[in-house]
N, C-alpha and C positions, 0 to 999 in steps of 0.2 A: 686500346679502343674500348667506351663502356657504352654498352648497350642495351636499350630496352624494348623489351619483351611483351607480349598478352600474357595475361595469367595463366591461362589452357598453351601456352607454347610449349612442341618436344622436340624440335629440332632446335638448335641454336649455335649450328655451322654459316650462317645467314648475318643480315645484321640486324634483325626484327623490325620492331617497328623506327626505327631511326639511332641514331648517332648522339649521344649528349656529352661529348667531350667540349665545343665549340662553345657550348655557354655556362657550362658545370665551374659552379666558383667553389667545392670542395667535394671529394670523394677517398673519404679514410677506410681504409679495411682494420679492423683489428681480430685478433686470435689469439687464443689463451688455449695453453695444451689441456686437454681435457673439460676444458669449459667453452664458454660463449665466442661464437665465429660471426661476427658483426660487420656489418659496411653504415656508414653513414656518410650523407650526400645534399651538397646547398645547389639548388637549383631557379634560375627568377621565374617567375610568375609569370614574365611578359613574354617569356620565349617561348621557342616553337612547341614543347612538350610541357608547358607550366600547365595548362588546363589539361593535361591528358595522362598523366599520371595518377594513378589509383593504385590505395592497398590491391594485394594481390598480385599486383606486376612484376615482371622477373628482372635484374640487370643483371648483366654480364661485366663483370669488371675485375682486372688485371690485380693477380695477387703473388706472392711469394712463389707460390705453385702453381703459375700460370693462370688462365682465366678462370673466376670462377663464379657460380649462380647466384643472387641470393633474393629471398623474395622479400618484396616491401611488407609489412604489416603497422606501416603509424609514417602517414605521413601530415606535416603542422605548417598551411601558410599563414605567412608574421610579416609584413612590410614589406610586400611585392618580391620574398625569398619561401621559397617552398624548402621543408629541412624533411629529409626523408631517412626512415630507418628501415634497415633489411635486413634479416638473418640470411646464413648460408641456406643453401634449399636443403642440408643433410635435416633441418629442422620440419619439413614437410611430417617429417617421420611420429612427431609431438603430435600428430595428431590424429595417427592412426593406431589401432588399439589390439591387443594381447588379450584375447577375452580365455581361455584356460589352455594352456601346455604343460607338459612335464616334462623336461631335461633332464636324462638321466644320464647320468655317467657320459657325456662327451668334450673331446676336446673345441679350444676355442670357435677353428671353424665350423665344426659341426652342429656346437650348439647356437653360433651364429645362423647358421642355413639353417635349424629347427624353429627358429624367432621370427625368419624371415619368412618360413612358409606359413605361415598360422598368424599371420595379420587378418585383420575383419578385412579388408579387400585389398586389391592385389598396389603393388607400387614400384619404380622403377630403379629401385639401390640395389644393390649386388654389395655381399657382404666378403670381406677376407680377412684371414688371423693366421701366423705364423705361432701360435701357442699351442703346443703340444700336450700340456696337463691335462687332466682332465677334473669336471666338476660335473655335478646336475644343478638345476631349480625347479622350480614349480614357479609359473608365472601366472598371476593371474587376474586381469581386469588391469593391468597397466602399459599404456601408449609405451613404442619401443625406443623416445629418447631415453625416460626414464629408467626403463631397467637395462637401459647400457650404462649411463652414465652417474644414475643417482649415486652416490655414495652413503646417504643415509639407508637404503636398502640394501638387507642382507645378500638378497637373493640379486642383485644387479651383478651384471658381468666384469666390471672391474670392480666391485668384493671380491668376486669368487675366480676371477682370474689374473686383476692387475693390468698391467699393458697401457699403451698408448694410443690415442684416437689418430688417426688420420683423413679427412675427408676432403674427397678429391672430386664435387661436384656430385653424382648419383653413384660414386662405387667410393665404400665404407673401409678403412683396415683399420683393425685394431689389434696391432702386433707387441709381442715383450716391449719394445720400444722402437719410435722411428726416430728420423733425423740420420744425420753421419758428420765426422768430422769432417768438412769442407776446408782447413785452413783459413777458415775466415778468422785472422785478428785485425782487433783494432787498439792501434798505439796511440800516444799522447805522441802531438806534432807531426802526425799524421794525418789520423782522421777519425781520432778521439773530438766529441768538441766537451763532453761532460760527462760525469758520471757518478751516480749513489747508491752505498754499498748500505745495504739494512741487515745487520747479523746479528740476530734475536737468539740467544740462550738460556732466554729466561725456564723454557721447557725442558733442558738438559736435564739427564737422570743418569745416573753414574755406579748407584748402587740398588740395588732392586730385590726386594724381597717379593718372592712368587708365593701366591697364598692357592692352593688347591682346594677342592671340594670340603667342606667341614672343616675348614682352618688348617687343613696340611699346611705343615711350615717343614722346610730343608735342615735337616740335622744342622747343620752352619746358617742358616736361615736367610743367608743374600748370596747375591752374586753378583761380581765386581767386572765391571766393563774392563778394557784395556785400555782406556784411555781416562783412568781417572786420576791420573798422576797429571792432567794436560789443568786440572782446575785445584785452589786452594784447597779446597775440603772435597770430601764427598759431598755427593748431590743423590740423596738416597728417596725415594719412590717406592709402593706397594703395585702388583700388578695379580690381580686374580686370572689366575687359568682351571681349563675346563681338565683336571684331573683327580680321578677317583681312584684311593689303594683300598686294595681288599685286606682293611684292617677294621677294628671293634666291631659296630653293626653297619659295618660296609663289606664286611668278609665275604658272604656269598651274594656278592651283589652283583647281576651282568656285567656292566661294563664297568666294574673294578679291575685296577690292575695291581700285582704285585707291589709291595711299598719300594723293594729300591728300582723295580721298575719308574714306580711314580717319581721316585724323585730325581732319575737321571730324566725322565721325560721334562718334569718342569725346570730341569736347568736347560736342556735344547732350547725349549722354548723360546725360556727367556732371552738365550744368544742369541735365538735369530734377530733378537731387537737391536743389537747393536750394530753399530753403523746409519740409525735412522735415531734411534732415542737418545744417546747419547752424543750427540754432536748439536752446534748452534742451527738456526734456519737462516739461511743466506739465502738474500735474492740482493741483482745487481742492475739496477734500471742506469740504461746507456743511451747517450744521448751521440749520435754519432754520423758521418758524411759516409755516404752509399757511394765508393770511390768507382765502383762500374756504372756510375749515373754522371760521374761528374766531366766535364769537357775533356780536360789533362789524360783520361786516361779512356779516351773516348773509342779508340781502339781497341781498347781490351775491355769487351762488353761482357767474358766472364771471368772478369779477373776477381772479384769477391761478389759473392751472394752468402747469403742465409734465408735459413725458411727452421720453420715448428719445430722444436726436436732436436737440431743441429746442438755439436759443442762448439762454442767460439771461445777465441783467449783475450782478454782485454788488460792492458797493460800501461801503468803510467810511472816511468823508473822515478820523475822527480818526488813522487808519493808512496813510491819502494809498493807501489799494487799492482799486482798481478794475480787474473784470477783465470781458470778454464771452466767453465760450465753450461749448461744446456740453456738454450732460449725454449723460457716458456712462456713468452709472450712477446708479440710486439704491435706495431702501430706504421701501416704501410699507405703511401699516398697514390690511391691509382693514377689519378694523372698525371704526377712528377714521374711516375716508375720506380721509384724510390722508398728503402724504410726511413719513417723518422726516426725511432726509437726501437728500442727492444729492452727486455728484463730477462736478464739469466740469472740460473739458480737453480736450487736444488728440486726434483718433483720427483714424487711419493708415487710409484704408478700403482701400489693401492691405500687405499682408504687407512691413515692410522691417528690415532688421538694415545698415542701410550694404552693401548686396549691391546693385548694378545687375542683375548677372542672377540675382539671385532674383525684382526687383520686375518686370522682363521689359518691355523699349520695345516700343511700339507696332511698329516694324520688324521685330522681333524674331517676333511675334505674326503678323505679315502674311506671314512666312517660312515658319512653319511651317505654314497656311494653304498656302501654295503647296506646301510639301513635299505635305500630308494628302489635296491634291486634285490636284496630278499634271495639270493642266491636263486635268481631265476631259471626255471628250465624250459627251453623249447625245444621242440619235436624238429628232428631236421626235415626237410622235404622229401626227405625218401624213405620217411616213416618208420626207419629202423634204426638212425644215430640218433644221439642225442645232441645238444648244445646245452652249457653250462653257462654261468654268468653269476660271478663274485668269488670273496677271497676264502670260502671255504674248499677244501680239496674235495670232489666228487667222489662217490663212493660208487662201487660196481657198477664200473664206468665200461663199454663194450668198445672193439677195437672199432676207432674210426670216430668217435666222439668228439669235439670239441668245448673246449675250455679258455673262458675268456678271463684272465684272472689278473684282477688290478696290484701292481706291484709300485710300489711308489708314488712316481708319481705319473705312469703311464700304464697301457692295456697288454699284456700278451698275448697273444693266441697260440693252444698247443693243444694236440691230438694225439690221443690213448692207443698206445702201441699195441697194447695187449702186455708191456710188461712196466709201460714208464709212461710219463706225458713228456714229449717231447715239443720243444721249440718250433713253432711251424714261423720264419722268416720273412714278414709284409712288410716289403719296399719295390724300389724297381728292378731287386730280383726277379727271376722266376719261380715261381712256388715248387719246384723241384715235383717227385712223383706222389706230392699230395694227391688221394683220389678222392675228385669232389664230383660223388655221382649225379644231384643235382644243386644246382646253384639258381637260388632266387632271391627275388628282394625288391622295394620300391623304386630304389635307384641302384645303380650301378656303373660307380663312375672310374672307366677305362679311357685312358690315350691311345693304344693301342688294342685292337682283339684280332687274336689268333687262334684257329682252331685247325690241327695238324694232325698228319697220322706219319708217323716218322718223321722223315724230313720234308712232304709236303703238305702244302696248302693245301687245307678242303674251303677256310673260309679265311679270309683276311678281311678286316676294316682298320683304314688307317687314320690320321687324323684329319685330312683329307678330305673325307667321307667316300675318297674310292673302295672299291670293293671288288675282291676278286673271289669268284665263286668255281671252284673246282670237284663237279659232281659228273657222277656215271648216270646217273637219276635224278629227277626233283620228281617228289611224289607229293600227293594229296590227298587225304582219308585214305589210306596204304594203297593208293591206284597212282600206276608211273600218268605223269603227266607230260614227261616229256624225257631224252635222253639225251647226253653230252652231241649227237650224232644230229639230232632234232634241232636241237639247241643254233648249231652250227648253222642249219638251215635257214633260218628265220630271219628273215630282210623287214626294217624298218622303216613304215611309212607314215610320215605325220597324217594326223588326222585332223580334223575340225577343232577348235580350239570349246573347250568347254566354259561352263560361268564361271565368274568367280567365286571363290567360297570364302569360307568367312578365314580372317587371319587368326593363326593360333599362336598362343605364348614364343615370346622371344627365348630361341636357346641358346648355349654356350655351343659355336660350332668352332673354337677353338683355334678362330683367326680374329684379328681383329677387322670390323668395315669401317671404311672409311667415305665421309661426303665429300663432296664436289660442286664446289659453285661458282659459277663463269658469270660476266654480264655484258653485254652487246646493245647496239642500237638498233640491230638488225634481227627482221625474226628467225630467219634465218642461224644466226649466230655469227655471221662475218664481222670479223675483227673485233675477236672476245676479247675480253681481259678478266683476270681474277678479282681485279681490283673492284668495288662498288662507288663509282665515282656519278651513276645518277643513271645508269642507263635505259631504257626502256623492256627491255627485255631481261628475262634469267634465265641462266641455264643449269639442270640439276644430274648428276648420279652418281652412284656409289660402288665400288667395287674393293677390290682388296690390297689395292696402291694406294701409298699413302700421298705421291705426286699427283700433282693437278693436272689433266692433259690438256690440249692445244687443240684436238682434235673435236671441232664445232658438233661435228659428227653422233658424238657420245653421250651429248647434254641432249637432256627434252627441254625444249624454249617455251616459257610462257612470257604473256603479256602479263609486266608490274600494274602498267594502268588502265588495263580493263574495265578498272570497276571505278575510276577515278572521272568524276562528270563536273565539268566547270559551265557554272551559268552566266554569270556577270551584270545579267537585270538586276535594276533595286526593285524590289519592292515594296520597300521603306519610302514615305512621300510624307510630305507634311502640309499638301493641300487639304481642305478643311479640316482641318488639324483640331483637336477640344485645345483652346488656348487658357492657358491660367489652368489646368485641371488635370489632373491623372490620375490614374489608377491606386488604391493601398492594396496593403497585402492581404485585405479579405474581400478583395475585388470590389469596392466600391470607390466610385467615382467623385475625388475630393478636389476642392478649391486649394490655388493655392500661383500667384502672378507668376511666381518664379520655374515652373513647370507647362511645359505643354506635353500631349499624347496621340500616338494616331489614330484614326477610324480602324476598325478591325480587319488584317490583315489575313486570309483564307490560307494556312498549310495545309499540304494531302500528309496523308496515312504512307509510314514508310518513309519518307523523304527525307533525305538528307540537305538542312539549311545551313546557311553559317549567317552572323550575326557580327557585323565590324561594327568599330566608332573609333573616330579619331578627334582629339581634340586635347585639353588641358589636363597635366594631372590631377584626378582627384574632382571632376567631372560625372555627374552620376547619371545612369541607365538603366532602365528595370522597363520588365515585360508583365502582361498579365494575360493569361491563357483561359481561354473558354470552349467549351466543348458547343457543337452545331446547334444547339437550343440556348446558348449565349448560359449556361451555368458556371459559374467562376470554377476553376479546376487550380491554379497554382499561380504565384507570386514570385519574380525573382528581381533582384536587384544588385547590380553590378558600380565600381568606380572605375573609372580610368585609371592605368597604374602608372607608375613612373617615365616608362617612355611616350604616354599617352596615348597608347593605338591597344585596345580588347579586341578579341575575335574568340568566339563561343557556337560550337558545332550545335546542334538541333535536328534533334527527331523524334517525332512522335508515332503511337501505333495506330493513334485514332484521327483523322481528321481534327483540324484545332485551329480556333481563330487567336491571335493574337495582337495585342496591341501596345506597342510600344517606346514608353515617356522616356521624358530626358529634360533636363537642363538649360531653359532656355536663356541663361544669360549669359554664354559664352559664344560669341561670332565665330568660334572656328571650331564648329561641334560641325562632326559629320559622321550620317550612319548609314551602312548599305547591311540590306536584308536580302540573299539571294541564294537562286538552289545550285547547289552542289558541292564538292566536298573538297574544292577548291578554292580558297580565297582569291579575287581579284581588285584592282586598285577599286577608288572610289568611282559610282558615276551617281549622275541625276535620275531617277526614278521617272518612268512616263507622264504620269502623271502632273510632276512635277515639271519636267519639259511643255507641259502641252500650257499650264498655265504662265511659266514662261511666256511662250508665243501669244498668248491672249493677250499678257502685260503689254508685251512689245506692239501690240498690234491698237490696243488702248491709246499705248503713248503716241503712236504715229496721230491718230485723230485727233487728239487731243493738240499736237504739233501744228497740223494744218490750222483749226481751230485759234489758235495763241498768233498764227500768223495772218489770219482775216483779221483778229484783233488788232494785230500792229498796224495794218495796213489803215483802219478805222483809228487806231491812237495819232499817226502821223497827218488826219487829217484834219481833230480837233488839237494838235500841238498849240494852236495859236490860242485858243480857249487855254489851253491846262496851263502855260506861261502867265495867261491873267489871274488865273485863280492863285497862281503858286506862283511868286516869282522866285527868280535863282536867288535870293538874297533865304527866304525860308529852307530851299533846297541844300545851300551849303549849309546854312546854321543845322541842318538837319543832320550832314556829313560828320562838321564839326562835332556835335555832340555826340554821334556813334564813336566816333574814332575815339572822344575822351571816356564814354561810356567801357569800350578796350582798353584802353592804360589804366584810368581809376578803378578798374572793378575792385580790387583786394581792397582799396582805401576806403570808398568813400560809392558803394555799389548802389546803393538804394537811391542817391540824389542823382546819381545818373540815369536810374530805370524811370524813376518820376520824371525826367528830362525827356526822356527819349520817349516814354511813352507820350508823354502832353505832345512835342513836336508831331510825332507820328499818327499822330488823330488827326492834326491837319492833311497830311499827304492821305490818311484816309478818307478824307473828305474829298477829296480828290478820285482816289479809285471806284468811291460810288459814282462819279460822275460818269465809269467807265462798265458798269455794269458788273458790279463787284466783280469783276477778273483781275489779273495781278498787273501790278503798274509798273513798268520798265522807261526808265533814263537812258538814250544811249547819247554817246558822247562821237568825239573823232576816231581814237581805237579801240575805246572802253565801252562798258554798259552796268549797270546795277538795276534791278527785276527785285519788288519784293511780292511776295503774295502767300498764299497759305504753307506751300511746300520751307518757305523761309527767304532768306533773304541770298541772291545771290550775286556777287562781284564777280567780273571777269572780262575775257579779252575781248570782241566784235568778230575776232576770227573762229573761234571757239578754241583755241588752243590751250587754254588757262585760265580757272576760276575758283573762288570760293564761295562753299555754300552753307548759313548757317541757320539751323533748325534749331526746335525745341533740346535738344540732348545731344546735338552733335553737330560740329565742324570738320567739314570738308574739304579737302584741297582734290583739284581735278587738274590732271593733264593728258591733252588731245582726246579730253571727254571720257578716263579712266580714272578713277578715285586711285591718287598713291599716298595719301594720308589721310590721318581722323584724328581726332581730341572728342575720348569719352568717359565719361565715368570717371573721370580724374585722369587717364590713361592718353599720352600721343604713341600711335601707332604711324611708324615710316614704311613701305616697303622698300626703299633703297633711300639713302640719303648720303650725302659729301661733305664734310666739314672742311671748309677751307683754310679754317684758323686754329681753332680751340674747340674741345669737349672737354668738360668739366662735371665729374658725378661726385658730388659728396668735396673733399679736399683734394680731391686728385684730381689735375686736369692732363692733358692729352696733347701736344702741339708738335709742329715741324719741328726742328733743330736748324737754330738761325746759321750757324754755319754749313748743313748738309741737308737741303730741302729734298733728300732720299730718304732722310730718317724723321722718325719721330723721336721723343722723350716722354716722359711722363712724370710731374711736379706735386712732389705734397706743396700746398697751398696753406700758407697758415690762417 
């Protein structure tokens, strides 16, 4: 399920603001080990989130490693598709800032938890590392993506440590390496469907001359990989390292060392290059079926996965390839559930270009270490030990001293006997009879504290956070404040509940909590479910089960739609409407036939509007906005998009009139303006109702009216017959009717026709008081006058009516067709023979009057 978020969201146990699975036409995650964690997302315009999605907003969408966050920052609408991009939220982090620390001497997580406390303000990642070496940096004035990940910097944590990224929503690992062999292969005829093998050797170095400080060269001057018998020739290379012999004017030089010391160092060196310098770069992009997705084996829904890090074997015998290595990339479709693709191959978990001192020796590392700490000494807390720190041995050193002394590539700790420094043992032993008279420090991080005096308790804390307190006395500034006997005594009664105070930093209390969320129709919570299928209520709480309970009981219910207000007035009307005229976008009021706009429309302050229109695609709508002194304030304009229906929320802080144009040549434009923050269907605006009823009440007078007339035309009939006989009346007939067949031919001798005939029968209507002159027959009638000319039945059942611009067909005095603009418009129509568009016609099937066919026509 992917789901979106506010940008200020911290819970996302929920399904935020909505669901966009239902109309999401793409949503890719991609991830690169130690690089870019991407999702990109096609979403239309015309749905229910197309106008409500903003940079900054969170989705939650299904990855490799289950769901995971990433925020939008660039989203591009292009043709009624919204295309959105997000990084994972571990990216939050790029933009908060490292302004000065110093790392000295600790291992991964430690110098991770030092990064993490000394951000410019506080954020919600939790850092972990299974790297036990130890390095320092000095950080300073760089955001904490960078100095994890850059590889251009010395001082970033995979230079000076290596390792693999893992990020899992808001908690960070960056351990020696993640993944595990899963047995995931993929075979050819399986569920192989392709694959390309890229094996670059052009960087292969096989024989390697180490150049030291002032051109040391190695008596033998190279050194030969073990694998250079695998290529025709040597593949020979120069590599400079940071080594100084205390030889000519380097003899008494600090950090000179012995010459054959130097040159067994710069042969180490150079070995540890092999097995990364010496071999091709292989990476293998796999094109391949996610056979735990596919129907066949729909049952066994973990029968193969992969994710980051993983080694998988890909194998194809007809090509004699078979290869096993790490995926360090792939391409996942949230909504299939499915990877498309993956790349496996080899990854470098540190920084290397054939540099020795960029990739930095373990030596190297333990030097500067000694440089950073200067063979520190601190005063212990009880004023009379001392504590040491570095790789020089302490001199009159007193019994009880500590000595932290870097050995390789980890710390020691060991404490001056009086004749030796002995090994003091940190793990989940017990410190044996070390005496540590006082112990202090900023943190002090215990699973367990015990404090005994033989074999019992005086104080236990367990992870728990129970605590069992075993004393003769509690005292207070050296006064007993109470005794084990006292203690005994003491009955507990709640008391008044106090305010609340303010919350403080989230701690590790060494469980994990878990949320809980129910949804009901009932406020109550009667007949919860987990499921979010629309209910009206939610139910929330948290404890230390990770099962959802059933028990209504445990949830606090609130009401979803509280805050949800449905209006359903328009207040959109297009009674005196400016016709021909509407607003531009610097608020002035332009000419123009094919536009109308409304009188100014009164929004409050605060108010939640919504703003529909329904009509053609590609149909235009624009507002213009003025503050209560009628000053222009903004412009906007909108199309109709592909399914033809907009809807645009609306609020302002300040009171604001609005007035808003549209498109007046499209008959099936319709806009409703109403408050609240629910859309409902369309209606007629009051306004617009109430001139309705004028119309309607117009027409009735006007009806009564047309019927004195008739009653007055029936009784100079004898008169109109002299003036007109039926012989000009049909010739009148006749030449409308041919006026209708010849138009395309021969239009113009027709309208001269028709117009000279119809000055006679004009001459005629003035005899009636220029009102409209109606024929009626046995069941027919034809009426011509200003409105046009109208044919039809005596019953009223059926007629046509034909105006300046349009042809009407009515039945039972309901218009179900028109002829406009070049355009016949039907609402329901029956062919009972043939339809014919273009060369294809349409007809029954002369042998089976149940079917149709359909005929190219030549």
């Amino acid at each position: 399920m992917i789901c979106l978020y506010a940008a200020d969201e911290s819970l996302f146990e929920h399904n935020g603001l909505g669901i966009l699975d239902n109309d999401l036409k793409k949503c890719h995650v991609e991830e690169e080990l130690n690089n870019l964690y991407t999702l990109t997302a096609l979403y239309p315009l015309g749905a229910k989130f197309g106008k409500s999605i903003r940079n900054g907003m969170i989705i939650k969408a299904p990855t490799p490693n289950g769901d995971q966050l990433f925020r939008i920052y660039q989203s591009k609408p292009s043709m009624g598709m919204l295309e959105v991009h997000a990084f994972h939220v571990f990216y939050d982090l790029a933009f908060n800032f490292i302004e000065d620390t110093n790392i000295v001497s600790k291992s991964g997580q430690a110098w991770l938890q030092q990064l993490s406390q000394n951000t410019q303000y506080r954020h919600p990642f939790t850092f972990f590392s299974d790297i036990s070496t130890v390095a320092g940096s000095r950080v300073v004035r760089k955001n904490c993506v960078e100095i994890l990940l850059n590889t251009s910097l010395d001082n970033s944590f995979v230079n000076r440590f290596g390792g693999e990224i893992l990020r899992d929503n808001f908690k960070v690992y960056f351990n020696r390496a993640i993944g595990e062999n899963r047995g995931f292969k993929i075979r050819h005829k399986k569920n192989l469907k392709g694959y390309t093998a890229n094996i670059d050797d052009k960087s292969v170095i096989t024989r390697i001359m180490p150049i030291g400080f002032d051109g040391l060269l190695l008596p033998e001057k190279y050194v030969d990989s073990p694998r250079i018998s695998d290529y025709p020739f040597p593949r020979i290379g120069k590599v400079e390292v940071d080594v100084k012999a205390a030889v000519g004017e380097n003899a008494d030089a600090k950090d000179a060392i012995p010459l054959n010391e130097a040159h067994a160092k710069m042969r180490s060196l150079v070995r540890e290059q092999f097995g990364l310098i010496d071999v091709p770069t292989c990476s293998y992009e796999i094109d391949f079926v996610e056979l735990s997705k596919t129907k066949e084996y729909a049952d066994f829904q973990n029968l193969e996965t992969v994710r980051i890090g993983d080694t998988v074997t890909v194998s194809h015998d007809e090509d004699g390839f078979y290869v096993e290595a790490k995926v360090i990339r792939y391409e996942y479709d949230s909504l299939a559930g499915s990877l498309l693709r993956i790349e496996a191959g080899q990854f470098e978990s540190r920084s290397s270009n054939n540099s020795i001192n960029q990739q930095r020796s373990i030596e190297q590392q333990l030097e500067d270490v000694k440089i950073e700490t200067s063979n520190m000494v601190q005063v212990a807390a009880n004023g009379k030990n001392t504590i040491y720190r570095g790789i020089d041995r302490p001199a009159n050193a007193n019994v009880g001293d500590l000595w932290y002394e870097p050995i390789e590539n980890s710390v020691v700790l060991k404490q001056w006997s009086g004749t030796d420094w002995g090994v003091i043992p940190i793990s989940d032993q017990n410190l044996g009879n070390v005496n540590v008279n006082n112990l202090s420090g900023n943190h002090i991080d215990v699973r367990q504290f015990r404090l005994s005096a033989n074999d019992t308790d005086i104080l236990y804390i367990n992870e728990q956070g129970e605590v069992v307190l075993n004393a003769q006395h509690v005292r207070i500034n050296f006064e007993d404040v109470a005794t084990k006997k006292d203690l005994e005594k003491i009955e507990l009664t709640p008391g008044p509940q106090g305010p609340k105070g303010d919350p403080g930093p989230k701690g590790a209390d060494g469980r994990t909590s878990y949320s809980h969320w129910a949804y009901s129709d009932n406020a109550d919570g009667t007949g919860l479910s987990t499921s979010d299928n629309g209910q009206r209520y939610i139910g929330h709480y948290s404890d230390y089960v990770q099962a959802d309970s059933t028990d209504k009981t445990k949830y606090s219910w609130a009401d979803r739609w509280a805050k949800i207000e449905v209006g359903g007035q328009n207040l959109f009307y297009k009674k005196n409407r400016h016709r021909g005229r509407y607003f531009n976008d610097i608020g002035a009021l332009v000419y123009s036939e094919d536009y109308d706009t409304s009188q100014f429309i009164d929004l409050k302050a605060g108010v939640e509007y919504i703003l529909q229109a329904w009509g053609t695609e590609g149909t235009w709508v624009g507002w213009a906005l003025f503050d209560q002194s009628d000053v222009f304030k903004k412009y906007e304009t909108r199309y109709l998009p592909g399914d033809g229906y907009l809807v645009e929320k609306i609020t302002f802080k300040e009171a604001t009139k609005i007035s808003i144009g549209y498109d007046n040549r499209p008959t099936n434009l319709k806009i409703k303006l109403e408050r609240g923050s629910v859309p409902t269907d369309w209606s007629l605006a009051l306004e617009d109702w109430q001139s309705e009823i004028d119309s309607k009440a117009d027409q009735a007078l006007t009806q009564e009216q047309l019927n004195a007339l008739n009653e007055q035309a029936g009784i100079i009939q004898a008169e109109l017959e002299a003036k007109a006989s039926m012989d000009t009346v049909s010739k009148w007939f006749a030449e409308f009717r041919k006026f209708v067949e010849d138009n395309a031919t021969d239009k113009s001798l027709s309208e001269q026709n028709l117009i000279a005939l119809t000055q006679r029968v004009v001459g005629i209507d003035t005899n009636l008081g220029s009102m409209a002159q109606r024929w009626s027959f046995l069941d027919t009638y034809m009426k011509a006058g200003n409105e046009g000319l109208v044919i039809g039945k005596n019953d009223g059942s059926s007629s046509v009516r034909l105006s300046d611009n349009r042809i009407s067909f009515y039945s039972a005095g309901q218009e179900v067709a028109y002829i406009s603009n070049g355009v016949l418009q039907i609402d329901n129509g029956v062919f009972t023979r043939t339809l014919q568009i273009g060369r294809f016609r349409e007809e029954q099937y002369h042998l089976n009057a149940d079917t149709n066919v359909v005929r190219y026509v030549y």
